[in-house]
C-alpha positions in Angstrom: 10.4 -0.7 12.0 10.9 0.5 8.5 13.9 0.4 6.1 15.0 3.7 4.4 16.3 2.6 0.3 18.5 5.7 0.2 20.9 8.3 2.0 19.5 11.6 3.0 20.2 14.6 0.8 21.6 16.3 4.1 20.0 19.8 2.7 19.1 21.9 6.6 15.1 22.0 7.3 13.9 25.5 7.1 10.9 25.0 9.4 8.3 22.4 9.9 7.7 20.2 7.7 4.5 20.7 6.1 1.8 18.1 5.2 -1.6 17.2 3.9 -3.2 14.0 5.3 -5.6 12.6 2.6 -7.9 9.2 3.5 -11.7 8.3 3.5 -12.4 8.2 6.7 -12.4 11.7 9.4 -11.6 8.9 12.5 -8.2 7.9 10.8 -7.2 11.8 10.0 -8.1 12.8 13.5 -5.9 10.1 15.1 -2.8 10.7 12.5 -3.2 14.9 13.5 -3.2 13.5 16.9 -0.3 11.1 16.3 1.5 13.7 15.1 0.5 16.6 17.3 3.7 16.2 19.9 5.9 16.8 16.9 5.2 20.2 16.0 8.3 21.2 15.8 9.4 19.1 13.0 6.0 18.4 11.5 2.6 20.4 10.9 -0.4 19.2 9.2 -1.6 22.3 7.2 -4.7 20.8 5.8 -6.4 17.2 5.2 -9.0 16.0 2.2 -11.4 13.4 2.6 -10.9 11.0 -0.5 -8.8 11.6 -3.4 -11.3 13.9 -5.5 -11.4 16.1 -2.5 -7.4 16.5 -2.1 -6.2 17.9 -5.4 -7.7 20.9 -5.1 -6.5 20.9 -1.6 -3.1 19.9 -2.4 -3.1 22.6 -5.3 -3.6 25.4 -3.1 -1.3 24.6 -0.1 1.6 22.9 -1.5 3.0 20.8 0.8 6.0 19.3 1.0 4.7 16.0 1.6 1.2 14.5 1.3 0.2 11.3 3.4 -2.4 9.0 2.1 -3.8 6.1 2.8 -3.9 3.4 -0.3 -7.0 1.8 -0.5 -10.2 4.6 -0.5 -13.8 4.4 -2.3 -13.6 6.1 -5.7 -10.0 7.2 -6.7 -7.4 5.6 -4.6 -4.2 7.0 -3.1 -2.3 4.9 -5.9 -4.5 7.2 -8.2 -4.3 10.5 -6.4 -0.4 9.9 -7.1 -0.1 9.4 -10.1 -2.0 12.5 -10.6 -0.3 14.3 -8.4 2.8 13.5 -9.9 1.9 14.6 -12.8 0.9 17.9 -11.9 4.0 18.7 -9.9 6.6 15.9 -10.4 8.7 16.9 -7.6 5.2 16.9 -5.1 6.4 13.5 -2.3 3.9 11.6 -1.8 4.0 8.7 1.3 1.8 6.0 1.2 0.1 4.9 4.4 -1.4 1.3 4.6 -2.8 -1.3 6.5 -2.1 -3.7 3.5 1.6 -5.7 4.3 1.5 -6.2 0.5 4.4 -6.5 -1.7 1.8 -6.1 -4.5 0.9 -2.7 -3.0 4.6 -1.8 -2.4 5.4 -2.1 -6.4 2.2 -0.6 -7.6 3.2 2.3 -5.3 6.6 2.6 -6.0 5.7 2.1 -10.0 3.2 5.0 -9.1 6.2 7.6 -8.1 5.5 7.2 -4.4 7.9 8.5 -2.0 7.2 5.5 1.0 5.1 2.9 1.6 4.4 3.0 5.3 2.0 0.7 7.5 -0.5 2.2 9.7 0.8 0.4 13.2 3.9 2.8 12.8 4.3 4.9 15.9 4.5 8.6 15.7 7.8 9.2 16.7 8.8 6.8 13.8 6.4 8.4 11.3 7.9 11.9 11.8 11.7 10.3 11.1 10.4 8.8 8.1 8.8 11.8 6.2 11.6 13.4 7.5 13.9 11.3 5.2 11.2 11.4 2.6 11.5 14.9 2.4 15.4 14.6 2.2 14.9 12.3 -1.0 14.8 8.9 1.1 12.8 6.4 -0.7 11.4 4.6 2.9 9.3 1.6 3.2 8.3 -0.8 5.9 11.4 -3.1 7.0 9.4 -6.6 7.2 7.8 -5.3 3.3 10.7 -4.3 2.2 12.4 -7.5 3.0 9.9 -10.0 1.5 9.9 -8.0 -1.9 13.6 -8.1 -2.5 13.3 -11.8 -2.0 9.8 -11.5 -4.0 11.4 -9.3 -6.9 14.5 -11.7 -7.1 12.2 -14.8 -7.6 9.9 -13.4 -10.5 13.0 -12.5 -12.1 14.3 -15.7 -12.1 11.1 -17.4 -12.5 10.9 -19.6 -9.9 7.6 -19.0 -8.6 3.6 -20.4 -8.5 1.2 -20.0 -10.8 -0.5 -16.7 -9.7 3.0 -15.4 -7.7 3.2 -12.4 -10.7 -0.4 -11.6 -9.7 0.6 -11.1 -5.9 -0.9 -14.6 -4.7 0.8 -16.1 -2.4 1.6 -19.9 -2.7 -1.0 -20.9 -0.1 -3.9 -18.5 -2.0 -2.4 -20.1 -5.1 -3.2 -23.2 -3.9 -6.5 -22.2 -2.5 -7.3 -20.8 -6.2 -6.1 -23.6 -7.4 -9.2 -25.5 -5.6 -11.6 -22.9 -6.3 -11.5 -23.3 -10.2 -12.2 -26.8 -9.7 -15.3 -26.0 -7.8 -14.5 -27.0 -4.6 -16.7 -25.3 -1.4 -14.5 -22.9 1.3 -15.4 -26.0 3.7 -14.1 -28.3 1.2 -10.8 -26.7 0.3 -10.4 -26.2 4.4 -10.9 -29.7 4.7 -8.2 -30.8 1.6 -5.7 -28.5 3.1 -6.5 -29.9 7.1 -6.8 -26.0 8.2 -10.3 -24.0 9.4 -13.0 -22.6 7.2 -12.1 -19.1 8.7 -8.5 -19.7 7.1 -9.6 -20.4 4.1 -12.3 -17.8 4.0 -9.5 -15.3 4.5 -7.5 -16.3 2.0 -10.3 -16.2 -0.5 -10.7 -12.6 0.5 -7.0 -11.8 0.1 -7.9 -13.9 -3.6 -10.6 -11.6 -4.0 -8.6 -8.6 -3.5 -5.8 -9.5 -5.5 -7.3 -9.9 -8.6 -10.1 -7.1 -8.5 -13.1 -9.7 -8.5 -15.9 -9.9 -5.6 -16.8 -13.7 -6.4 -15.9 -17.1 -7.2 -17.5 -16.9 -10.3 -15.1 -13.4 -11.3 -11.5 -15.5 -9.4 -12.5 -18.7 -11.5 -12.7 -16.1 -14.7 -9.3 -14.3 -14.2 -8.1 -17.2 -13.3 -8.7 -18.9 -17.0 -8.3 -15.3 -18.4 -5.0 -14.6 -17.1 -3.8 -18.0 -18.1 -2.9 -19.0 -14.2 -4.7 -21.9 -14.6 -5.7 -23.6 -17.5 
């Protein structure tokens, strides 16, 4: 399901809508032009990049009415290839395509000029109805996101949140960072908070991600540096 922020222009479609698919990997491109494949009629992919380096001059010379990119790739990521895009041609829409159900992601995008931040178990049929508002002027995001970060955007501005919440940890990883900085092991955090090492290991990793570090050693760091805990 996904939640659309706005009301359609209403302006008649001329034709198919034309797009770009941009990610890092041929697999995922390949099952979105398959995805969307039955939907010719409203939707035609008219070219694809891999990575963000490879799609501006892609995007440059085909114009598309919308491009569709996934958020996370090696090098620049779709967050970057927006921005830039943007820039070049500020009415270009851009939808963001994720596996990431990240309110963190969903501001950076949105802060970025994106058109839609969309997760990757949408359907087709829903995907096509979504760039279709897109197009239209519709900001649309996931519903389930877009929930949590009205209710995550209200508490940040009234300041009732964790240490770490402005960062985009959640209470729990706030908690589990909370354990790291005073050196505790995964197995001994597990066993503090009564869950299983794999829990905590995956929250370490979401930790990890949050804060753009790929250790303990960086988390305890920005963790001191960024004044969540002192």
């Amino acid at each position: 399901m996904t939640l659309s922020s706005a009301t359609p222009s209403g302006g008649a479609a001329t034709g198919p809508l034309r797009i770009v698919l941009v990610d890092d990997h041929e697999m995922v491109i390949a099952g979105l032009k398959a995805m969307l494949a039955p939907f010719q009629g409203r939707v035609r992919v008219v070219g694809s990049a891999i990575g963000a380096e490879q799609a501006l001059p892609v995007v440059a010379s085909l114009t598309p009415d919308i491009v569709l990119c996934d958020v996370r790739m090696q090098g620049a990521s779709g967050l970057d290839l927006c921005r830039e895009l943007r820039e070049r041609r500020p009415d270009q829409k851009v939808v963001l395509l994720s596996v990431y159900d990240d309110e963190q992601y969903l501001f950076q995008a949105l802060r970025a000029g994106a058109s839609g931040y969309l997760l990757k178990k949408i359907t087709g049929d829903e995907l096509v109805r979504q760039l279709e508002l897109a197009n239209s002027g519709v900001t649309v995001i996931d519903t389930a996101l877009a929930g949590r970060a009205v209710d995550t955007a209200a508490r940040l501005q009234s300041n009732e949140f964790w240490p770490g919440a402005r960062h985009g940890l959640t209470h729990r990883e706030s908690e589990v960072l909370s354990l790291i900085v005073t050196g505790l092991s995964n197995r001994g955090i597990a066993a503090r908070l009564v869950v299983s090492d794999e829990t905590i290991k995956s929250h370490v990793r979401s930790i990890y991600r949050k804060l753009g570090v790929g250790d303990r050693a960086g988390a305890v760091a920005a963790a001191l540096r960024e004044g969540i805990f002192k």
